[in-house]
N, C-alpha and C positions, 0 to 999 in steps of 0.2 A: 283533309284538314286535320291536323294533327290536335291534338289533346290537350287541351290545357295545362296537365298534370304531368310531369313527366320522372323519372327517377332525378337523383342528388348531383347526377353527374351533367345535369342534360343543358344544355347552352344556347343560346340562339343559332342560327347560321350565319359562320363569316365567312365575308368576300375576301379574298387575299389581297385581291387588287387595292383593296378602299385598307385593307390590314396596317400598311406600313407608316404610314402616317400618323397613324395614332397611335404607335406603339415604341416611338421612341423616348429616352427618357427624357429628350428637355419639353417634349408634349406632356409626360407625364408631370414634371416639374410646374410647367405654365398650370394643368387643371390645378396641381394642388397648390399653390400659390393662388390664382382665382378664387379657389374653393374656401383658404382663408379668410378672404377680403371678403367674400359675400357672406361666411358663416359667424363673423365679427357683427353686420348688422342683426343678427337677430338676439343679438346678447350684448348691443351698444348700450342702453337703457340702463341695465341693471347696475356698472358700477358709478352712472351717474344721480339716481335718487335722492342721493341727498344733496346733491345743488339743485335740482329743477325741485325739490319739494321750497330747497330756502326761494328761489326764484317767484314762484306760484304761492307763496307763503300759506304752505303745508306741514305738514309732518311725513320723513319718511315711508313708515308706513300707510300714509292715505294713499301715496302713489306707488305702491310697491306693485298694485294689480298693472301696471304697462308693460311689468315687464314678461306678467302671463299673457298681455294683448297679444305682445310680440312671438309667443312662442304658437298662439292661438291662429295668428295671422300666416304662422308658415305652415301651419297645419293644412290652411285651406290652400294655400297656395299649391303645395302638394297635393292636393285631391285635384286641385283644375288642372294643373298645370304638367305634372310631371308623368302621368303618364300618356304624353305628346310625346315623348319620345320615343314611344314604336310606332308611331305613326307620322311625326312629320319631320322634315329634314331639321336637324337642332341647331345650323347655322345662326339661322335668321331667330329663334326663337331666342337662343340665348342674349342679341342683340338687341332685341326688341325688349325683353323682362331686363336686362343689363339698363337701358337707357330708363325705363317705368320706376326701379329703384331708384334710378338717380334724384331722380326728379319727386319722389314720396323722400325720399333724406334731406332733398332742399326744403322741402313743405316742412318739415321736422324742424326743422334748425330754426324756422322764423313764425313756428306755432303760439299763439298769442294767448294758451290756456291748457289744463290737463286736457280735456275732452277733444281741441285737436291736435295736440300733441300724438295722443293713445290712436288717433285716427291715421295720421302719415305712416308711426308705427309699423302698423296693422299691414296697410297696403306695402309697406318697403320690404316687411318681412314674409310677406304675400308673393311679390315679386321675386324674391331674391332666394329662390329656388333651383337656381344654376348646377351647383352643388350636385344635386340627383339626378340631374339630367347627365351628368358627363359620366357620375360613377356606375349607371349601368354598360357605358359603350366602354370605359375601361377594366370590366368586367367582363365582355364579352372578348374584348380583341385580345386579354393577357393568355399563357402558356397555362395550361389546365393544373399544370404543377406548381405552380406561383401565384393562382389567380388571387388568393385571401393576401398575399403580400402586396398586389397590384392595388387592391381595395384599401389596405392598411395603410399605403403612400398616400393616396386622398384622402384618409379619416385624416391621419397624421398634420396632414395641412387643414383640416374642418375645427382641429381642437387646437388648432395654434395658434384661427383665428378668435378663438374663442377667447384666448388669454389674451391677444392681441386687446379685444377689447374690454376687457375688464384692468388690466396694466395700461397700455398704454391712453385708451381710453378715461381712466381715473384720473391721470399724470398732467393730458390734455387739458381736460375738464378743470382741471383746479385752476391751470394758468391761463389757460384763454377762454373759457366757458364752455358750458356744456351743447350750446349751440354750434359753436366752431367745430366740437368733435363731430357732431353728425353732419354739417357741409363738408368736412375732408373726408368721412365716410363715405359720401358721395361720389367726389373726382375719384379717389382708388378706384371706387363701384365699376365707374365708367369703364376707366383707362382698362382696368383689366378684365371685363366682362367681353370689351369691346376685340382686345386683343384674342382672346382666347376663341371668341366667335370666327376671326378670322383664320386661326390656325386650325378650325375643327376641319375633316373631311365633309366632302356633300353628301351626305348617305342620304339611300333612296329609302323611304318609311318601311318598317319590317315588318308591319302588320298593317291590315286595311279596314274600313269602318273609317263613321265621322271622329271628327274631334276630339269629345271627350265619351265618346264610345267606354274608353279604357277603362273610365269612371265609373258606369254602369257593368262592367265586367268584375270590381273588387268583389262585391258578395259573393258570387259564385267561384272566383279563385281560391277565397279563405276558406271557403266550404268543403274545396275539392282536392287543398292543399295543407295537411294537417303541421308538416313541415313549418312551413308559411306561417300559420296560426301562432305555431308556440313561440317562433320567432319573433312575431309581433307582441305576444304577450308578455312573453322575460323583457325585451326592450319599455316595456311601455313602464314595466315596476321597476328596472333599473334607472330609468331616465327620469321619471317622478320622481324618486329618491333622489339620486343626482342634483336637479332640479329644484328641489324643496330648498337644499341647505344651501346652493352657490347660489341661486339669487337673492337668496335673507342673506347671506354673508357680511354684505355688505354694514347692513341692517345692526347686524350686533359687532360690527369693527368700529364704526362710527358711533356707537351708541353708548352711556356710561361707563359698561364692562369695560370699555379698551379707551375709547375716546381718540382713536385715529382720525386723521385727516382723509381726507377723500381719499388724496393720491398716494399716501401711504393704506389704505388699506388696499388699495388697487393693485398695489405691490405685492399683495399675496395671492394674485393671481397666478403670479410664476409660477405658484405650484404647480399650476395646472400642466405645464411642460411635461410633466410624469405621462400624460396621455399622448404626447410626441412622441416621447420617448420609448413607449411600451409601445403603441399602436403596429409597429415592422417586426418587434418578438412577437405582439401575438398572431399574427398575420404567417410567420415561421411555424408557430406551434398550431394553429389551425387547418393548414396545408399539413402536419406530420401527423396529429392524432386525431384530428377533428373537432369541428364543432362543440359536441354538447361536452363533452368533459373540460373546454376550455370554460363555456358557460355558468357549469357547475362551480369551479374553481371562483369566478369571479364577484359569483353571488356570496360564495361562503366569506370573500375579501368585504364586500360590500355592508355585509351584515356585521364586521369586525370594525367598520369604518363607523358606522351611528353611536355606537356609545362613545366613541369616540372624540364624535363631533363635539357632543353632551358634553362631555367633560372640559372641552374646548370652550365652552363656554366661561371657562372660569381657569383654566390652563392655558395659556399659549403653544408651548411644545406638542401635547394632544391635539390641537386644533392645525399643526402642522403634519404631525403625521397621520392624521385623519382628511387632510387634502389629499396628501401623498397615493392612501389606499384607494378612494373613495375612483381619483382620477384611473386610477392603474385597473380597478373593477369595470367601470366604465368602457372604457375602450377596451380592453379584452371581449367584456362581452359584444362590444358593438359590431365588433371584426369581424365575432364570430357568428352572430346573428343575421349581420346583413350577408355577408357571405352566402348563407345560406338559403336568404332571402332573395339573391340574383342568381342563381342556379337550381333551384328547385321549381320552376315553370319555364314553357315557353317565351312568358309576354314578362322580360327582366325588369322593363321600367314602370308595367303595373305594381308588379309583387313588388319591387323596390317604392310604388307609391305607398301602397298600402303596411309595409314595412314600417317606415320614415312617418306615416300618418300618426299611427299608432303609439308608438314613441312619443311622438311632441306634442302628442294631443294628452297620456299620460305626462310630459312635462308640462304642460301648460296649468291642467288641473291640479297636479300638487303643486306648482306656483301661486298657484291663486289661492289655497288652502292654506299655503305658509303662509303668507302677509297677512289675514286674522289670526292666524295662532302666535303670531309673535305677538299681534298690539296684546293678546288677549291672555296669553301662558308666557312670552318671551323664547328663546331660543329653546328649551325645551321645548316647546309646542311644535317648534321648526322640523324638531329630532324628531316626535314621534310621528309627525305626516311623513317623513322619510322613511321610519321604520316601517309602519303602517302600506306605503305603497312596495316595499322590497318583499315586505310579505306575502301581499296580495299576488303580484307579479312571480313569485315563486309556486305558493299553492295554486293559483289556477294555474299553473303551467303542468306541475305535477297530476293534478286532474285530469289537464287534457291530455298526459303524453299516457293516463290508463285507459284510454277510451278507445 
C-alpha cells in the first residue's frame, strides 16, 4: 500500500489504454466549456441582487448573504462529492449531479421567497461540482511537462464562467427577469453536463474503500501533507479577498456612488476576462519556475489590488484597474496552488477536495462578512474584510511554511 504522501512529482498511475481519449484537445475544450457552464451557477446570484431584493421587496444588501449560500453549498458539495472520484467510475456520476442541478435551478427560478430561493441555491451549487471531478483526471492523463498548463485550460474556462454570469447574467436579468436567467442556467446545466458525461472514458475506481471513505481520509492527508496545507491556506485568503469585493461589487455599482443599472454594471464583469487570459501564462510560468514564487508574485499583485478597490469606490479608472489586478492575482495563484495540490499525493481527487474545500469555504465566509460591512461601513468595510482575509491567508501560510 503505498503512502499517502508522496514527493512533488508523484502522479497517480495511468493506463495508456483508457490515456487517449482524454487527452485530446477537443475533450480538453468540451471539459473547459462544461466547466464554465457549471462554474456560472455558483456565482448566478450575485449579479442578480438587486432585482430579486426589488422582486422580494428588500434591500440589496438584506440578500446579499445568497450569495455566500451559494458559495457555502459548493463547499459541501465538495466534501461529499468530489472525492468519488478515485473511487467510482465519473461517467455516471457527472450525469446524475449534471441532471440534480438542473432540477435545484428549475426550483430557483419559480422560488416564491428569499428562504427558498437561498435553498435551491444551495443544493444547485452542491450539485454542480463537475468542475473537480474532471480537473483531477485531466491532471493526471496530461505530459508531466505541461501538466499546470493542462490545469490552466480548465481554470481558464472555470473563470469564464464566472463572468459568464455576472455579464451575461446582469444583461439577461434586466430584460427577461432574474428567474429566466436561472431556468436557462438550467438547459446549458443539462446539455453540457450531459454531453461531457458521455465523452468521459469508463475508468475503473483508482482507489478502494466506501463512498465517501475519501472524506474521512482529508484530516490525515493535511496532516501528512504540508505541501497540501499551505496550498489550501494561500487559496483560502486569496479567494476570501477575491470574494469579499466581486460579490459587493455589485452592491456599490448600483448604489448611489455610481447609480448603474443592473445590466450595466454586469458589464464590468468583462474584466474579469483578465483571469482567461492569464490563467495559460500562468500555467507556462508554473511548469518553468514553480509554484511558490508564482504564488509569492501574486499575493504581492493582490495586496496592490485592495487599496485599489478603496479608491474605486469614489474613482471609476481605479476601480478598473483594481479588477484588472485583483483577477490576474487570482488565477496565478489558483494555477499554481492547485497544481500543486494534484500532485503532491497519491489520492489527486481528495487533495483536490480538500484544496477547492478550503478555498470556497474561505470565500464563502468573507462573502458573508462583506454584506454587513457594507450596510454597516460601506464599501470600505468591503476593502478591509478583503484586506483582512489576504493577510491572514499570507501570515499563516508563512507560519506554516517555518514549521
Amino acid at each position: 500500500m503505498p503512502s499517502a504522501t508522496t514527493t512533488h512529482q508523484a502522479a497517480p498511475v495511468r493506463d495508456p489504454a483508457r490515456e487517449r481519449p482524454a487527452s485530446g484537445t477537443l475533450f480538453l475544450l468540451l471539459i473547459a466549456v462544461c466547466t464554465a457552464v457549471t462554474a456560472a451557477n455558483i456565482y448566478l446570484a450575485a449579479p442578480l441582487l438587486p432585482l430579486i431584493s426589488h422582486d422580494f421587496g428588500t434591500t440589496p444588501s438584506a440578500v446579499a448573504w445568497i450569495a455566500s449560500v451559494a458559495q457555502l453549498g459548493y463547499a459541501a458539495g465538495l466534501l461529499f462529492f468530489a472525492p468519488l472520484g478515485d473511487r467510482v467510475n465519473r461517467r455516471p456520476l457527472v450525469a446524475w449531479l449534471s441532471v440534480a442541478t438542473t432540477v435545484a435551478l428549475l426550483a430557483a427560478a419559480v422560488a416564491p421567497g428569499t428562504a427558498a430561493l437561498a435553498a435551491a441555491v444551495f443544493v444547485a451549487a452542491a450539485a454542480t461540482v463537475i468542475p473537480q471531478l474532471l480537473v483531477p483526471l485531466v491532471a493526471a492523463r496530461a505530459p508531466a511537462d505541461r501538466r499546470a498548463r493542462h490545469v490552466a485550460a480548465v481554470i481558464a474556462g472555470l473563470f469564464t464562467g464566472i463572468v459568464a454570469a455576472r455579464v451575461l447574467g446582469g444583461l439577461a436579468g434586466q430584460g427577461l427577469g432574474w428567474r429566466w436567467v436561472f431556468a436557462g442556467s438550467a438547459v446549458l446545466t443539462l446539455a453540457l453536463g450531459l454531453a461531457t458525461a458521455l465523452a468521459l472514458p469508463s475508468d475503473r475506481p483508482a482507489r478502494q474503500g466506501g463512498l465517501f471513505s475519501g472524506m474521512a481520509e482529508l484530516p490525515g492527508l493535511l496532516r501528512r501533507s504540508p505541501e497540501l496545507r499551505r496550498s489550501c491556506i494561500r487559496q483560502a485568503g486569496m479567494f476570501g479577498a477575491w470574494s469579499a469585493l466581486w460579490t459587493s461589487l455589485s452592491l456599490l455599482l448600483t448604489g448611489p456612488a455610481y447609480d448603474l443599472s443592473t445590466a450595466t454594471a454586469g458589464l464590468f464583469g468583462l474584466f474579469g476576462l483578465t483571469a482567461s487570459v492569464v490563467a495559460p501564462l500562468a500555467g507556462g510560468l508554473v511548469d518553468r519556475f514553480g509554484a511558490a514564487r508564482v504564488v509569492g508574485t501574486a499575493f504581492v499583485l493582490a495586496a496592490v489590488a485592495v487599496p485599489l478597490f478603496w479608491l474605486g469606490g469614489h474613482v471609476l479608472p481605479a476601480l478598473f484597474a483594481a479588477a484588472i489586478a485583483i483577477h490576474a492575482a487570482l488565477v496565478a495563484s489558483h494555477v499554481a496552488n492547485q497544481t500543486v495540490a494534484l500532485t503532491t499525493t497519491t489520492a489527486p481527487a481528495t487533495a483536490n477536495t480538500a484544496y477547492v474545500v478550503s478555498g470556497f469555504a474561505g470565500g464563502a465566509l468573507a462573502s458573508a462578512a462583506a454584506g454587513p460591512a457594507f450596510g454597516h461601513w460601506g464599501w470600505a468595510g468591503v476593502c478591509a474584510v478583503a484586506g483582512v482575509w489576504l493577510a491572514l491567508g499570507w501570515a499563516t501560510t508563512m507560519r506554516t511554511g517555518r514549521r
